[in-house]
N, CA and C of each residue as an Amber inpcrd file, in Angstrom:
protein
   408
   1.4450000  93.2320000 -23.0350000   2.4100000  92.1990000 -22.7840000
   1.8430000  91.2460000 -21.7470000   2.0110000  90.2840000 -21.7080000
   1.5870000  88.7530000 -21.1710000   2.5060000  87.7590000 -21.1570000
   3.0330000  87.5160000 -19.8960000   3.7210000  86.3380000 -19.5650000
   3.0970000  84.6640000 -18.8170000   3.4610000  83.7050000 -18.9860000
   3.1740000  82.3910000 -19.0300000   3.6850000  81.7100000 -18.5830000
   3.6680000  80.6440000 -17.5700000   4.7890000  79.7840000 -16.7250000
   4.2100000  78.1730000 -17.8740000   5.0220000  77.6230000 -18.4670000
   4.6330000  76.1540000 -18.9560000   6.1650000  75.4000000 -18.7730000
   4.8610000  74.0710000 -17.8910000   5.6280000  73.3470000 -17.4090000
   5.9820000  71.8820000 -18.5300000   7.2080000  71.6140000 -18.5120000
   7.0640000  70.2750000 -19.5640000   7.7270000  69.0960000 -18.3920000
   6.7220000  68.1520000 -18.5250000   6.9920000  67.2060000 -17.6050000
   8.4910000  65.6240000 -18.9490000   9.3150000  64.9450000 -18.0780000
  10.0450000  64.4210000 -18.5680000   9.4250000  63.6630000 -19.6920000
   7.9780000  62.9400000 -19.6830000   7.5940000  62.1960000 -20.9140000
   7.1950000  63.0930000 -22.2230000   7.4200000  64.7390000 -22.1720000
   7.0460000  65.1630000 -23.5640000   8.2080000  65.4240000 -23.6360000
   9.6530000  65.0710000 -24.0390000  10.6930000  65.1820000 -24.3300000
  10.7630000  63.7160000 -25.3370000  10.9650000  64.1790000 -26.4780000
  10.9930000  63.2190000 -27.6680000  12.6960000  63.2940000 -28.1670000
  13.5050000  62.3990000 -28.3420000  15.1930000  62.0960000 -28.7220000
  14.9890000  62.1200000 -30.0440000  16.0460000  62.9310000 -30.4410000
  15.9970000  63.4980000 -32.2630000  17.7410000  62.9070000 -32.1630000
  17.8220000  62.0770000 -33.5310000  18.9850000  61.7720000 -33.4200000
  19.3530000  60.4880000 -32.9390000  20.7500000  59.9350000 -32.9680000
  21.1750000  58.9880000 -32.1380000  22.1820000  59.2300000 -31.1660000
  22.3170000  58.9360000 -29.8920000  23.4850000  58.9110000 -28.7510000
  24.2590000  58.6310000 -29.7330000  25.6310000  59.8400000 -29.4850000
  26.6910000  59.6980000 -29.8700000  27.2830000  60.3020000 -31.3160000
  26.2580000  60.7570000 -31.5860000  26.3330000  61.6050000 -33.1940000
  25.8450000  62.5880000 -33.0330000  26.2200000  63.3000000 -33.8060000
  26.2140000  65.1190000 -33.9430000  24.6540000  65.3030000 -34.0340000
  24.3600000  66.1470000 -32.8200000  23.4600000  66.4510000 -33.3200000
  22.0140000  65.7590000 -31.9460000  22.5540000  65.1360000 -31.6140000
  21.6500000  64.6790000 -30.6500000  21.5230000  65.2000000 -29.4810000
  19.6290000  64.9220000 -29.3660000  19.2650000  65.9880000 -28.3740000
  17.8160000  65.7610000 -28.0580000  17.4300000  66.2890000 -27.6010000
  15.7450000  66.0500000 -27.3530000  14.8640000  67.6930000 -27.2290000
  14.1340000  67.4060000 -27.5110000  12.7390000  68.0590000 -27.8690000
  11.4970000  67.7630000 -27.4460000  10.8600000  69.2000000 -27.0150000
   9.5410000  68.9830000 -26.2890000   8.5420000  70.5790000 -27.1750000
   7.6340000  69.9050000 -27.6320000   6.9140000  70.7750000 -28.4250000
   5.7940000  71.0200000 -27.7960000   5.2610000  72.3890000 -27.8460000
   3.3200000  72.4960000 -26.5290000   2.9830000  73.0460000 -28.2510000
   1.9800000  72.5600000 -28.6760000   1.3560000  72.9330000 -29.9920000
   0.5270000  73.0740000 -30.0060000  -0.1910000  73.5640000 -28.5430000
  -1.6230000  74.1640000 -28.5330000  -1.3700000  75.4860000 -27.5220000
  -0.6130000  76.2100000 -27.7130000  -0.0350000  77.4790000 -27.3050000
  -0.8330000  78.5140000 -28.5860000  -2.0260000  78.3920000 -27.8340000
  -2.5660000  79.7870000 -29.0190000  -2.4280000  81.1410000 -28.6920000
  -1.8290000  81.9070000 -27.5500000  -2.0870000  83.1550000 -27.1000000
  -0.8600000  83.5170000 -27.8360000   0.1540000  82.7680000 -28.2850000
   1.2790000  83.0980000 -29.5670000   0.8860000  82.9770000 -30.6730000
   0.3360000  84.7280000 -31.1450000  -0.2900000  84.7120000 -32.3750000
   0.2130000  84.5540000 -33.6750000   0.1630000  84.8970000 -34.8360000
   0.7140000  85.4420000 -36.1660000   1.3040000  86.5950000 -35.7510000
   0.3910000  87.7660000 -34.9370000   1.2440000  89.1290000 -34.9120000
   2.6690000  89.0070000 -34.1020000   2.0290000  88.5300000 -33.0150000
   3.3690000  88.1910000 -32.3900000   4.6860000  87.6830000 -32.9470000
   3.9390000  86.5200000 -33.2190000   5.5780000  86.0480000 -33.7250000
   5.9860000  86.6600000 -35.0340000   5.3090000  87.6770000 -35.7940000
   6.1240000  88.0900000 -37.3360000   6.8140000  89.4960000 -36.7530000
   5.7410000  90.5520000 -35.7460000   6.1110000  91.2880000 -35.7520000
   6.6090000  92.0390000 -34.1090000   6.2580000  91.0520000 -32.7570000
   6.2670000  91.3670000 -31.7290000   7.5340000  91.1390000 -30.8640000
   7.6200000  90.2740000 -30.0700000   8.3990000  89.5090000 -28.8500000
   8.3370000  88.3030000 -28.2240000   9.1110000  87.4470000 -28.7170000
   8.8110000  86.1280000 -27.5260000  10.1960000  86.2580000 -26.6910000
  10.4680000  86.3800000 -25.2110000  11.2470000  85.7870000 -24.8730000
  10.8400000  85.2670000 -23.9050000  12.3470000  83.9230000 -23.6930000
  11.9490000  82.8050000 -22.7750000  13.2850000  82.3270000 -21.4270000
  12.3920000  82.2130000 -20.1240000  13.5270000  81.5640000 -19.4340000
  13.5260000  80.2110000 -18.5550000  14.2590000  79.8650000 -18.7370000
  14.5160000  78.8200000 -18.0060000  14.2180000  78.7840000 -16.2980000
  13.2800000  78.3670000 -15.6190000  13.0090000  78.4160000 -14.5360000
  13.8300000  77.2560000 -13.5160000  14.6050000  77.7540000 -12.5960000
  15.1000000  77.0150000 -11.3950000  14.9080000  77.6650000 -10.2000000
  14.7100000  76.5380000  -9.5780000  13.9680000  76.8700000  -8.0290000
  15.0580000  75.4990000  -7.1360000  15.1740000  76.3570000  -6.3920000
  15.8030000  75.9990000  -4.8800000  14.9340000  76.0430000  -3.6170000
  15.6920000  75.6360000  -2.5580000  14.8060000  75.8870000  -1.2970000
  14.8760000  78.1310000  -0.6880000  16.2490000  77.8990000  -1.3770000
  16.7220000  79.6700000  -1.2550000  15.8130000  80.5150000  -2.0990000
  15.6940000  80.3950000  -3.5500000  15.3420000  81.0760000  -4.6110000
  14.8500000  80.6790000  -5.7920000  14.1450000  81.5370000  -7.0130000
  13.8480000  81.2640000  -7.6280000  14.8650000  82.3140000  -8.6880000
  14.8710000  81.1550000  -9.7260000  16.2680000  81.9800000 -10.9640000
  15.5320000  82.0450000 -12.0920000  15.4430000  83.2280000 -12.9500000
  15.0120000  82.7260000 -14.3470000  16.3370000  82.8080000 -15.5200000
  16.4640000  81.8620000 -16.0630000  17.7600000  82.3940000 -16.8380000
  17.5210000  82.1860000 -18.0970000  17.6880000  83.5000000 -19.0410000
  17.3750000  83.4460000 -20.3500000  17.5440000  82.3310000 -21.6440000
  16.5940000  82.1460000 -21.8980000  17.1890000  81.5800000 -23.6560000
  17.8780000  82.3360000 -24.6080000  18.5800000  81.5870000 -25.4240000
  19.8190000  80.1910000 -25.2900000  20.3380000  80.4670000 -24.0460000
  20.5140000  79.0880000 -23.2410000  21.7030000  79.3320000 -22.2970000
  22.4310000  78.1580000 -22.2710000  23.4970000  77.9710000 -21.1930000
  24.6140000  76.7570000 -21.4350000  24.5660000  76.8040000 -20.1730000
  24.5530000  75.4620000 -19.3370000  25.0020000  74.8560000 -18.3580000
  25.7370000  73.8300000 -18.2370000  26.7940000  73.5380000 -16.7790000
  27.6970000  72.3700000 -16.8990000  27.1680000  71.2200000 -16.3110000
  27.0130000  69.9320000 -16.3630000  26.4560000  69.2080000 -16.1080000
  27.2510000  68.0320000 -15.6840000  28.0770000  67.6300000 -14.7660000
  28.4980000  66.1450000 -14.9440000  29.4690000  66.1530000 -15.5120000
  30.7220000  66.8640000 -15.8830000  31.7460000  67.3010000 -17.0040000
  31.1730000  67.4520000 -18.3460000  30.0010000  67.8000000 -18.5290000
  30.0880000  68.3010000 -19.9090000  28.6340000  69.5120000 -19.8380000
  28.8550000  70.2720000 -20.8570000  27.8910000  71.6330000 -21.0150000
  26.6120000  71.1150000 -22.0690000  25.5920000  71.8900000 -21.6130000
  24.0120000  71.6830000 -21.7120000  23.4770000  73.0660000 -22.1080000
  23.3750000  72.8310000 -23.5300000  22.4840000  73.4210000 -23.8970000
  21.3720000  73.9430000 -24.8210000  20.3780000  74.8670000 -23.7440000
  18.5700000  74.9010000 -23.6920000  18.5710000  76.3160000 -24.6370000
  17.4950000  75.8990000 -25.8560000  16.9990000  76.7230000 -26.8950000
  16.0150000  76.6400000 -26.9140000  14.7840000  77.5130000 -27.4230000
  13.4290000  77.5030000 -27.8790000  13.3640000  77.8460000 -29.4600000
  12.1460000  77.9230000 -29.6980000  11.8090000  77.9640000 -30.7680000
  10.3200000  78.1620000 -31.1850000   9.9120000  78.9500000 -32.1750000
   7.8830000  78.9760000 -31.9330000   7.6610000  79.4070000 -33.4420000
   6.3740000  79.2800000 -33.3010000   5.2570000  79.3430000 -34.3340000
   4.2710000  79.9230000 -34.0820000   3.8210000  80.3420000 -34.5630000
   2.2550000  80.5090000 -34.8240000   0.7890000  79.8480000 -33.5770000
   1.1250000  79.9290000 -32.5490000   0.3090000  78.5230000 -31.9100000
   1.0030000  77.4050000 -31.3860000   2.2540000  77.7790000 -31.0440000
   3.3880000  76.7750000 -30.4770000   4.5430000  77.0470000 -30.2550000
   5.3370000  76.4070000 -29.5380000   6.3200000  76.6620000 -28.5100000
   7.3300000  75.4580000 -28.2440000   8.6230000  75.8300000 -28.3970000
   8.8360000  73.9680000 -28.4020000  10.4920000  74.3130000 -27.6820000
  11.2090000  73.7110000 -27.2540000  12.1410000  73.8010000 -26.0940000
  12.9080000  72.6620000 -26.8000000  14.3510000  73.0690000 -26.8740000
  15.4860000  71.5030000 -27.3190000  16.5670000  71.7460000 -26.1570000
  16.9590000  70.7610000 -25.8890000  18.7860000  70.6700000 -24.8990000
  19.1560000  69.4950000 -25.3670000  20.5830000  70.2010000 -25.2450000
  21.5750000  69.7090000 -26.4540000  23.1370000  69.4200000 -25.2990000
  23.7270000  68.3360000 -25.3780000  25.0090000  68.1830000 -24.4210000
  25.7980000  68.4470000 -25.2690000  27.0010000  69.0300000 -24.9470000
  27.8680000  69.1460000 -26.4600000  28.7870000  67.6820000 -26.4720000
  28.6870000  66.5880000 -25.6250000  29.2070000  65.3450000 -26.0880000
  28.4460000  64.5130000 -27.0890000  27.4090000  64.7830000 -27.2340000
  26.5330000  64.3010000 -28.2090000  25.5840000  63.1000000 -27.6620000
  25.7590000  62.5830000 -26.1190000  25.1230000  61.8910000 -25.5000000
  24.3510000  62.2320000 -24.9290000  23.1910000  63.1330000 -25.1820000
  22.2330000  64.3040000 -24.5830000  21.1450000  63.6080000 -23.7980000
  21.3380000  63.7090000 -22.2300000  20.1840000  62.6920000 -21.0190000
  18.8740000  63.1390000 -21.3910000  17.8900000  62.6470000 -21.2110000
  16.2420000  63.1590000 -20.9200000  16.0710000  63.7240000 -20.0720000
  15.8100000  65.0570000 -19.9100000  15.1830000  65.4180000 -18.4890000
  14.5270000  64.2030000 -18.2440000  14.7810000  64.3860000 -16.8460000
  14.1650000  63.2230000 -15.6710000  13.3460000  64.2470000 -14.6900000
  13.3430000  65.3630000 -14.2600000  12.4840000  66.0310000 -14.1270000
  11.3570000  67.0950000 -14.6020000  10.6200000  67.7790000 -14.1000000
   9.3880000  68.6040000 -15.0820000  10.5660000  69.9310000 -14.9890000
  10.6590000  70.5600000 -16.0890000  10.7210000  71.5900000 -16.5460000
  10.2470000  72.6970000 -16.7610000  10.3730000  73.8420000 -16.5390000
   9.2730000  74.9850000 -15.8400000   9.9280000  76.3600000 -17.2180000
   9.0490000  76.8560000 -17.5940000   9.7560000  78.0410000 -18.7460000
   8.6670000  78.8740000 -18.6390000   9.0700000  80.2400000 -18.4780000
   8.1430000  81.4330000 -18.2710000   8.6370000  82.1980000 -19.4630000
   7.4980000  82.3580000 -20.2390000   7.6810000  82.7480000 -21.7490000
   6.6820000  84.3600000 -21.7810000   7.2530000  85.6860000 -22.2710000
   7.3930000  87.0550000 -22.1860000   6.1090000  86.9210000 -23.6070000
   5.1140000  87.4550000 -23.8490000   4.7580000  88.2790000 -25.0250000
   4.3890000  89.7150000 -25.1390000   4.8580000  90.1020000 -26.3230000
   4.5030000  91.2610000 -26.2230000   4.5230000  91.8790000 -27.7040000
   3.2670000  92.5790000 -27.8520000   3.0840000  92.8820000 -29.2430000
   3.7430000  94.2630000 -29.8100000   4.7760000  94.8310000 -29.1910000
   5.4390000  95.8200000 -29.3900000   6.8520000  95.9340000 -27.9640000
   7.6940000  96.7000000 -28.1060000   8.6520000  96.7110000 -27.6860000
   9.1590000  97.8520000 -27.0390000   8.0680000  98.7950000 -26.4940000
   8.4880000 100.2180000 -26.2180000   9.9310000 100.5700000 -25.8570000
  10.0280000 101.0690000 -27.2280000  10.8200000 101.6250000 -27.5280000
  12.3240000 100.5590000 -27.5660000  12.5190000  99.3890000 -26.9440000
  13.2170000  98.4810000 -26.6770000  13.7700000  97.4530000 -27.9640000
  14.9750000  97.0940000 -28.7430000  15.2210000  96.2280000 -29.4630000
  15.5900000  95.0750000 -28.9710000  14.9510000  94.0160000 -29.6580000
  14.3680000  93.1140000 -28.8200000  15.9320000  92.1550000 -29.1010000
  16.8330000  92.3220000 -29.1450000  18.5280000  92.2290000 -29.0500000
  19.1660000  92.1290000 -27.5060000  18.6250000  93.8410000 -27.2460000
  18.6150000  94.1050000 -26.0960000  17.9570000  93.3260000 -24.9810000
  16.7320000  93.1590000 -25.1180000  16.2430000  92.6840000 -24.2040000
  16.1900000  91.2610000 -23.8640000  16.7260000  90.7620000 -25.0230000
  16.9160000  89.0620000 -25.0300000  18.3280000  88.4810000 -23.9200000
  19.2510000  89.9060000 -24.0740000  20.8000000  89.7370000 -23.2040000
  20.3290000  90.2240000 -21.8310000  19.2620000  90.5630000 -21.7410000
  19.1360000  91.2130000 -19.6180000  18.4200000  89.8360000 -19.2090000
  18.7800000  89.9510000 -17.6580000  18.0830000  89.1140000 -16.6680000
  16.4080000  89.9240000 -16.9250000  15.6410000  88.4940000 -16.4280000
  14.6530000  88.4310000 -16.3870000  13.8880000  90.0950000 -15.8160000
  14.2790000  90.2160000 -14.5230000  13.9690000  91.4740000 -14.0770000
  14.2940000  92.9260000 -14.5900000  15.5070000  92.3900000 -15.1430000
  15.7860000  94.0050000 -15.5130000  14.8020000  94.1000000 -16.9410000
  14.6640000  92.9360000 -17.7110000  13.5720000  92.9800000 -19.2250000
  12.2440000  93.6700000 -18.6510000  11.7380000  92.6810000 -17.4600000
  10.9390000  93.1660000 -17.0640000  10.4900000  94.9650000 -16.4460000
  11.5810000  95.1730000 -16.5200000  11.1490000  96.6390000 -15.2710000
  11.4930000  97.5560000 -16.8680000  11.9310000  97.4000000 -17.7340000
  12.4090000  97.8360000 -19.1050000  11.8770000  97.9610000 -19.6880000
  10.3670000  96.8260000 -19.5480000   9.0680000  97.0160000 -20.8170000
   8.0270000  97.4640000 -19.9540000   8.3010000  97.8930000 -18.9320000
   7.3690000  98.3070000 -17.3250000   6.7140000  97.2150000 -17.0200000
   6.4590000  95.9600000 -16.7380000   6.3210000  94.7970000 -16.4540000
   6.0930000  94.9780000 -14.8160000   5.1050000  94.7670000 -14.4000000
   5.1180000  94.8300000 -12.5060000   5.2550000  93.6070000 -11.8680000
């Protein structure tokens, strides 16, 4: 197992859609992510979290998640391939902002699951996944 910090800065965020219609949102794709193999992704583990940092702490909070933003909720999904990795957030008003800052996602591989269904391990905080697949 092998974990990865990738950062997406605000200009690789591409707008799918139009403000104001279903469905709009933006997308940031890394498509030269080769250490996400074929095995991996048909038969292993990807999970991913959302990195926030304060002056107090550092949070990782799993994919999918929902945050509130400004009166309305935000939310961050992934998605992968073969050699790629790609991140969407979605507002549920349908007026979905650009990140304006870099974006930080620490992404889990692992080519087996001791003993772990990967169900399970997608619903724990970062640490407890970690101490679960023995992760130091």
């Amino acid at each position: 197992m092998k974990s990865y910090t990738l950062s997406v800065p605000p200009s690789a965020w591409t707008e799918l859609g139009a403000a104001g219609t279903p469905g709009h949102m933006y997308s940031a794709l890394v498509d030269t992510f080769s250490v996400l193999t074929s095995d991996i992704a048909s038969t292993g583990m990807v999970l991913v979290y959302r990195i926030r940092s304060d002056i107090f702490q550092t949070v990782y909070i799993p994919l999918p998640c929902e945050d509130a933003e400004a009166g309305f909720t935000r939310r961050w999904e992934f998605l992968y391939a073969p050699g790629s990795i790609g991140f969407t957030v979605m507002h549920d008003d349908n007026n979905t902002l650009q990140p304006t800052a870099t974006e930080n996602f620490k992404i889990v591989l692992a080519t087996s699951l001791n003993g772990k269904r990967a169900e399970e391990l997608e619903q724990m905080e970062y640490e407890e996944a970690m101490a679960a697949l023995g992760v130091e």
